[in-house]
C-alpha positions as CSV (number, residue, x, y, z in Angstrom):
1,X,0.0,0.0,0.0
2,X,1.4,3.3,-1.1
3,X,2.2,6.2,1.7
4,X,0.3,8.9,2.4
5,X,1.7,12.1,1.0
6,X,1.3,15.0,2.9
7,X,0.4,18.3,1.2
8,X,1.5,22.1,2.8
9,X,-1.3,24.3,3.4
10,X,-1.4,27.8,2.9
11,X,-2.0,30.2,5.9
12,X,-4.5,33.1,5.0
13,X,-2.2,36.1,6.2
14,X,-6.0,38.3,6.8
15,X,-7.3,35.8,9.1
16,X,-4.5,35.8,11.5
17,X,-4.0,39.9,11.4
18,X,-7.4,39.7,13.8
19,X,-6.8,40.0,17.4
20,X,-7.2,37.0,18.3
21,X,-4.8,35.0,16.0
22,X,-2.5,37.9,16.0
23,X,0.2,36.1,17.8
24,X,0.3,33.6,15.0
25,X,1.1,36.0,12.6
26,X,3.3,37.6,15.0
27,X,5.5,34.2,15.0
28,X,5.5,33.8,11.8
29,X,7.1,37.2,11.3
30,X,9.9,36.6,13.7
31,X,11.2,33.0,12.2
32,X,10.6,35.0,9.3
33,X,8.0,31.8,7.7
34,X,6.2,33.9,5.4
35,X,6.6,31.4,2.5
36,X,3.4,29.8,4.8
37,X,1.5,32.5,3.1
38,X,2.6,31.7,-0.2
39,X,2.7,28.0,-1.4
40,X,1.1,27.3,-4.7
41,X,2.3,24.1,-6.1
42,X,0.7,20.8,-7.7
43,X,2.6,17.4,-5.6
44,X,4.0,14.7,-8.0
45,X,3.0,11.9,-5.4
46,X,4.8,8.9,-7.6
47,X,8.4,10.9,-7.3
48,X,7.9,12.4,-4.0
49,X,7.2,8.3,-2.7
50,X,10.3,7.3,-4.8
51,X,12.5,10.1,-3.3
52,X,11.9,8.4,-0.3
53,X,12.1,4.7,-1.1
54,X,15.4,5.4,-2.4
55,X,16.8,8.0,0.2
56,X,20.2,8.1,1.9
57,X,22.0,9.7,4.2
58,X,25.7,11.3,4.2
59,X,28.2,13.6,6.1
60,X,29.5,16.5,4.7
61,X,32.3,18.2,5.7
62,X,30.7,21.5,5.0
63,X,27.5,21.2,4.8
64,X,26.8,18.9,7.6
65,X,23.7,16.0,7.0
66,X,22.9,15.4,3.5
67,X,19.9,13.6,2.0
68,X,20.4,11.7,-1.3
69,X,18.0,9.9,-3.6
70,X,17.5,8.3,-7.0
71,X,14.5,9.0,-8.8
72,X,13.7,7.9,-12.2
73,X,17.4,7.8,-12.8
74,X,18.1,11.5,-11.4
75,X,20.1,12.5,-8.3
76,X,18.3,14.5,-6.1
77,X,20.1,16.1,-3.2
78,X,18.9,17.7,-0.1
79,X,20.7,20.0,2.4
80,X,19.5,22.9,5.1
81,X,20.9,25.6,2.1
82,X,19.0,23.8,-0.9
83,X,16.2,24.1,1.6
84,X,16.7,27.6,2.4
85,X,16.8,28.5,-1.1
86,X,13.0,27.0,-1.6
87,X,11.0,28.3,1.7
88,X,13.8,31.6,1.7
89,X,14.1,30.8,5.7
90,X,18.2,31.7,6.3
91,X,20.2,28.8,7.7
92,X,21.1,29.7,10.9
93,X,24.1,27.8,13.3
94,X,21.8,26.2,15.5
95,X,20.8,23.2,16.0
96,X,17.2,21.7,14.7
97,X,16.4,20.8,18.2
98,X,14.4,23.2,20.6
99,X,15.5,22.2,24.0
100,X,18.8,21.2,25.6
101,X,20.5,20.7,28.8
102,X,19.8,24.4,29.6
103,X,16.0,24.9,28.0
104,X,14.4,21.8,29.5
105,X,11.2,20.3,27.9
106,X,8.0,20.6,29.6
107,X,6.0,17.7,31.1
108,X,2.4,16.8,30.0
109,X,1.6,18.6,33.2
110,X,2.9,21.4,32.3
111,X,1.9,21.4,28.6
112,X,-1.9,21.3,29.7
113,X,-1.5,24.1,32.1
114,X,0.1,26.1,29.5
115,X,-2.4,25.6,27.2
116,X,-5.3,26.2,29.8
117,X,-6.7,22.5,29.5
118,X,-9.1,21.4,31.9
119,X,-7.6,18.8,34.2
120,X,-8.2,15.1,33.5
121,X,-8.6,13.6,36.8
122,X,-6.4,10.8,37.6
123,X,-4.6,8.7,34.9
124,X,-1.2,10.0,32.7
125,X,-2.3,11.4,29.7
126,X,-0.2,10.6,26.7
127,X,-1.7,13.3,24.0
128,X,-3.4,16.8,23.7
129,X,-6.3,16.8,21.8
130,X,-6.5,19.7,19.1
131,X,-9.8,21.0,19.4
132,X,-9.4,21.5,22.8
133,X,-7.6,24.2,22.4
134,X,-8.3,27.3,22.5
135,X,-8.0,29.2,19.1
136,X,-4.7,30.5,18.9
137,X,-3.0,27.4,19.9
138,X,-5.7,25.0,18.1
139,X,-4.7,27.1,14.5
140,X,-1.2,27.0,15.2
141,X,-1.1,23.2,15.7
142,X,-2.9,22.8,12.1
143,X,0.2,24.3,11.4
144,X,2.6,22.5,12.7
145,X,0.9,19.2,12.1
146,X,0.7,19.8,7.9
147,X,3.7,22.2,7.4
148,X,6.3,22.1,10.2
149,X,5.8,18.4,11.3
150,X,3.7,16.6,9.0
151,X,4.8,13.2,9.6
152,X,1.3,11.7,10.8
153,X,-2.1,13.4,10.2
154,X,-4.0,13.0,13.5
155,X,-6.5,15.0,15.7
156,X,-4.2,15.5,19.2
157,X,-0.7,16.1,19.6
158,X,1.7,13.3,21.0
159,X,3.8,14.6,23.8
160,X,7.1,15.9,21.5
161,X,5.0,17.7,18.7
162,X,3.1,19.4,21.9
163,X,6.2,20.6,23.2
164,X,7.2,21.7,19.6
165,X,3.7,23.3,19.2
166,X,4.4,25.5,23.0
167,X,8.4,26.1,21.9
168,X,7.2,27.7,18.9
169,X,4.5,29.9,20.5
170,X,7.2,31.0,23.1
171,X,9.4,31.9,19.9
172,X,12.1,29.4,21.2
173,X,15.4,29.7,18.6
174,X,15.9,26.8,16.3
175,X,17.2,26.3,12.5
176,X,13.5,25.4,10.6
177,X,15.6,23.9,7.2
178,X,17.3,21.6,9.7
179,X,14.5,20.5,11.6
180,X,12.7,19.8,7.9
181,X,16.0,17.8,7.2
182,X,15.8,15.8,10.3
183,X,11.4,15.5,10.1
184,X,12.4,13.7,6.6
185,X,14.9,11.6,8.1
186,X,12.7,10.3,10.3
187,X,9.5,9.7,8.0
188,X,11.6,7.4,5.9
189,X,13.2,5.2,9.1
190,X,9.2,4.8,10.2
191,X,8.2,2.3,7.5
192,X,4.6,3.7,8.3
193,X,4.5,7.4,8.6
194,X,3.0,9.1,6.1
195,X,5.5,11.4,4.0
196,X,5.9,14.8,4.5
197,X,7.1,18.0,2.4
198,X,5.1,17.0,-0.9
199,X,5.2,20.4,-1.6
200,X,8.7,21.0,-1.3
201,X,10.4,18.3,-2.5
202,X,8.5,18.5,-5.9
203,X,10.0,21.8,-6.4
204,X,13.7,20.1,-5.6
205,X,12.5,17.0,-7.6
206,X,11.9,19.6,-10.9
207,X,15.0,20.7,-10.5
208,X,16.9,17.8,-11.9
209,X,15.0,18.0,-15.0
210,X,13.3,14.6,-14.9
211,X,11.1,13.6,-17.2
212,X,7.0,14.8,-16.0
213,X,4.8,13.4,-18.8
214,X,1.5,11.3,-17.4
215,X,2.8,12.1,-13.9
216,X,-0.2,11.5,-11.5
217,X,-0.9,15.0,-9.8
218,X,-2.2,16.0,-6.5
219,X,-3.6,19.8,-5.6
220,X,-2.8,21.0,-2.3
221,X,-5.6,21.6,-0.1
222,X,-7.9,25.0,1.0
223,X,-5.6,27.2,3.1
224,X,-5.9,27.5,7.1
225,X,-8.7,30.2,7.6
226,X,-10.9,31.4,9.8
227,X,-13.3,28.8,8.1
228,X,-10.5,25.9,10.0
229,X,-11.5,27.5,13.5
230,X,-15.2,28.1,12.8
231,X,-15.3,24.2,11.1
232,X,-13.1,23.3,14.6
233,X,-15.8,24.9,16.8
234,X,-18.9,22.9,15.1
235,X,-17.2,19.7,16.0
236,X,-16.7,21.1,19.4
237,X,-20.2,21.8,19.6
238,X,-20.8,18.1,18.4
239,X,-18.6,16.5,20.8
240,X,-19.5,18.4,23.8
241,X,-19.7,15.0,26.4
242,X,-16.2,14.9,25.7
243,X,-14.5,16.2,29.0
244,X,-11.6,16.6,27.7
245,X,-13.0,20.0,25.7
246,X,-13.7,22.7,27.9
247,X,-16.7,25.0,27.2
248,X,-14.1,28.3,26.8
249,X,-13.1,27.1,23.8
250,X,-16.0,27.6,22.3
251,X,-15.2,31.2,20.6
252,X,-17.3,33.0,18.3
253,X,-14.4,33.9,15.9
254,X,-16.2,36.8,13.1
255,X,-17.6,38.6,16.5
256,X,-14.4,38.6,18.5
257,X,-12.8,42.0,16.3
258,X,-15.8,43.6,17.0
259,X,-17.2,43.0,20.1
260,X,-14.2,45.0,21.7
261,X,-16.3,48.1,21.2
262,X,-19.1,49.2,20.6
263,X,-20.0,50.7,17.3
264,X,-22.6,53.8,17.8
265,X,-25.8,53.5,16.2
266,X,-25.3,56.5,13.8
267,X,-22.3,54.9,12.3
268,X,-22.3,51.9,9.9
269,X,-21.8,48.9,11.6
270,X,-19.6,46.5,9.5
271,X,-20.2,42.7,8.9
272,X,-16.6,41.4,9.9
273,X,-17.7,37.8,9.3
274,X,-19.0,39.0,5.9
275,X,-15.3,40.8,4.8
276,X,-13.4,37.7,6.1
277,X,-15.3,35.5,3.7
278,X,-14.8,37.7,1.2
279,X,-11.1,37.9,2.0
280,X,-11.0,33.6,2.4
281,X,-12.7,33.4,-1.2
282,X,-10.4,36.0,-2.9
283,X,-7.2,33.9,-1.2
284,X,-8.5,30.5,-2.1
285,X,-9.2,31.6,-6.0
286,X,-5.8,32.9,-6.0
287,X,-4.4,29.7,-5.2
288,X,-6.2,27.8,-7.3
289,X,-5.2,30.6,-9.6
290,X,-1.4,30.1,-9.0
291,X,-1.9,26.3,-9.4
292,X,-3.5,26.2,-12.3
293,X,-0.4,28.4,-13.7
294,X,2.1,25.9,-12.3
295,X,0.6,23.0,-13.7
296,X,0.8,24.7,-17.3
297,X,4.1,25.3,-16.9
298,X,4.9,22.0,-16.6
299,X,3.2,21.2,-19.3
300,X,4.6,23.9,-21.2
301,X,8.3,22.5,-20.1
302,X,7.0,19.2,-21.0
303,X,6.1,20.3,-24.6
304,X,9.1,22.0,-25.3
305,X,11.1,18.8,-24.1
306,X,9.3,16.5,-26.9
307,X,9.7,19.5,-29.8
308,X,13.2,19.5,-28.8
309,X,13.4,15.6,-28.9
310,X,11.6,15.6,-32.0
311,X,14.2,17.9,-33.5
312,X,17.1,15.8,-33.0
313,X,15.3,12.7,-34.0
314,X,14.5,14.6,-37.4
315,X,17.9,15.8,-38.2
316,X,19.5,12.1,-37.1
317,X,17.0,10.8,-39.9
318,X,18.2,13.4,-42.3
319,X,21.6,12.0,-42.0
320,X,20.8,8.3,-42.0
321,X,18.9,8.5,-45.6
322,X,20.9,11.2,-46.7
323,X,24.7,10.8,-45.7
324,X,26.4,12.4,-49.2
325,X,23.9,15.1,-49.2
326,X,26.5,17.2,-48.0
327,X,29.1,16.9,-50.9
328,X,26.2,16.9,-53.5
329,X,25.5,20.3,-51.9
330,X,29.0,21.6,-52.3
331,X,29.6,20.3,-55.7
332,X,26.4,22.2,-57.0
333,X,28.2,25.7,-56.5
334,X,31.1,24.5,-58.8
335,X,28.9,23.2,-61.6
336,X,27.1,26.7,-61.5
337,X,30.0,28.3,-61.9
338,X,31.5,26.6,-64.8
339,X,32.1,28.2,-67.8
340,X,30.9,26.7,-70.9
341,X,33.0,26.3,-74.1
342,X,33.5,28.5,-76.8
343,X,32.1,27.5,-80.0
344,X,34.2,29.0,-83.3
345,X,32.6,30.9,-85.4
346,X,32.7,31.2,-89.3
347,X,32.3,34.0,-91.7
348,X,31.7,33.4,-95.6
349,X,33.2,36.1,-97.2
């Protein structure tokens, strides 16, 4: 059975300048991750699945880890710098890793206090569950879990992604194109983890110039959104026997921008929830937009490949029936040239 291959997901850079996401965007301007707001690309599932049947590991000098792969024939290599040069994120001399000997994890304990969960009871819980969080947090997981750490799609966060979810959100300092490395590392040595980076790592594989024709094709999905919280709160309001998801987190997102005040009657009062849907559509047709430009230029590189081909199959032909067409060619100037003889002429007197 083939692995799953995990998609990126835009972030919709209007629905996170609202007060109550603000933080997110906040983040994502101090690791500098603004290509989150940006990715447009169509996923070439068969190579991405080869790239990682076939990967390898080696030390550079240098450059430190490297990834290598064959696919369809083509070497494709994969560093922190080739990284950097796709998601524009500079390499920086740290390590992937958020905590050390000095920045200690937190426990589970800890985790649910930080994120204001409501407490269990006895028993050890092993996991955070998503939508209980509360709407910062929960969008910011959605982030991690299909962009930053997509190695398994699942609705709660295991005990190291929580951590990574809270050492992000306290703007901890790690290199992001090292932690990618090391996130791809590990999705190939768990035989059944789905793959991350489809996104990515079709731009590297394109790079190599590999041959696309018939390749089967996968979109990437609608971008995170205030729709992903107000979506998250109607399962919430579904699942509300669940203990485990507190009634705060129920959050009416469109109202919180403008409940903060309130608008006098003789002014117009603006339909926020009405503008963001607006501003979701406009952001989704532009990505559709920007994929349906990407997939025609791969078919446009594609063409241009097989007229090419075609050329040099032509003029090898040309050669084959016609090997002395040359000198014919260059003997027909000198007969042109020739001067004819000069026939004597007689007079009768």
């Amino acid at each position: 059975m083939d692995r799953t291959v995990i998609t990126e997901r835009n972030v919709v850079r209007a629905d996170i300048m609202v007060p109550l996401l603000s933080s997110i965007h906040e983040t994502i301007q101090h690791y500098q991750w603004t290509y989150l707001y940006t990715w447009a690309c169509v996923v070439l599932t068969r190579l991405v699945r080869l790239f990682y049947a076939n990967l390898e590991v080696a030390e550079d000098d240098v450059r430190g880890t490297v990834l290598q792969s064959t696919v369809d024939g083509h070497i494709i290599t994969v560093d922190p710098q080739i990284i950097c040069q796709f998601i524009r994120v500079p390499v920086l001399d740290l390590l992937a890793s958020l905590f050390n000997e000095v920045v200690l994890p937190p426990s589970m304990d800890e985790l649910r206090e930080f994120f204001h969960m409501v407490p269990q009871g006895e028993g050890r819980q092993t996991s955070i569950k998503i939508g209980a969080l509360g709407p910062a947090h929960r969008m910011l997981a959605k982030i991690v879990q299909h962009n930053l750490w997509p190695v398994t799609r699942r609705s709660d966060l295991i005990l190291k992604k929580a951590q990574f979810v809270y050492a992000v959100h306290v703007r901890l300092p790690f290199c992001l194109c090292k932690h990618i490395l090391g996130v791809m590392l590990e999705a190939r040595d768990e035989g059944t983890a789905d793959l991350p980076f489809g996104c990515l790592l079709t731009q590297i594989i394109l790079q190599s110039g590999i041959n696309i024709d018939g390749e089967p094709r996968m979109l990437i999905k609608q971008p995170f959104s205030k729709q992903t919280l107000m979506k998250s709160n109607a399962q919430l309001r579904r699942d509300e026997s669940d203990d485990d998801m507190p009634a705060a987190v129920h959050v009416a997102f469109p109202d919180v921008a403008s409940s903060s005040h309130t608008v006098p009657p003789s002014e117009p009062e603006v339909n926020f929830s009405q503008v963001m849907e607006a501003l979701t559509a406009i952001q989704g047709g532009m990505t559709t937009m920007q994929q349906s430009i990407f997939s025609m230029q791969l078919e446009m590189r594609s063409i241009g490949k097989r007229v090419e081909q075609t050329h040099l199959d032509l003029q090898e032909c040309l050669q084959v029936h016609h090997p002395d067409s040359s000198d014919d060619e260059a003997a027909a100037p000198k007969a042109a040239h020739r001067t004819p003889r000069a026939t004597p002429m007689t007079v009768d007197v």
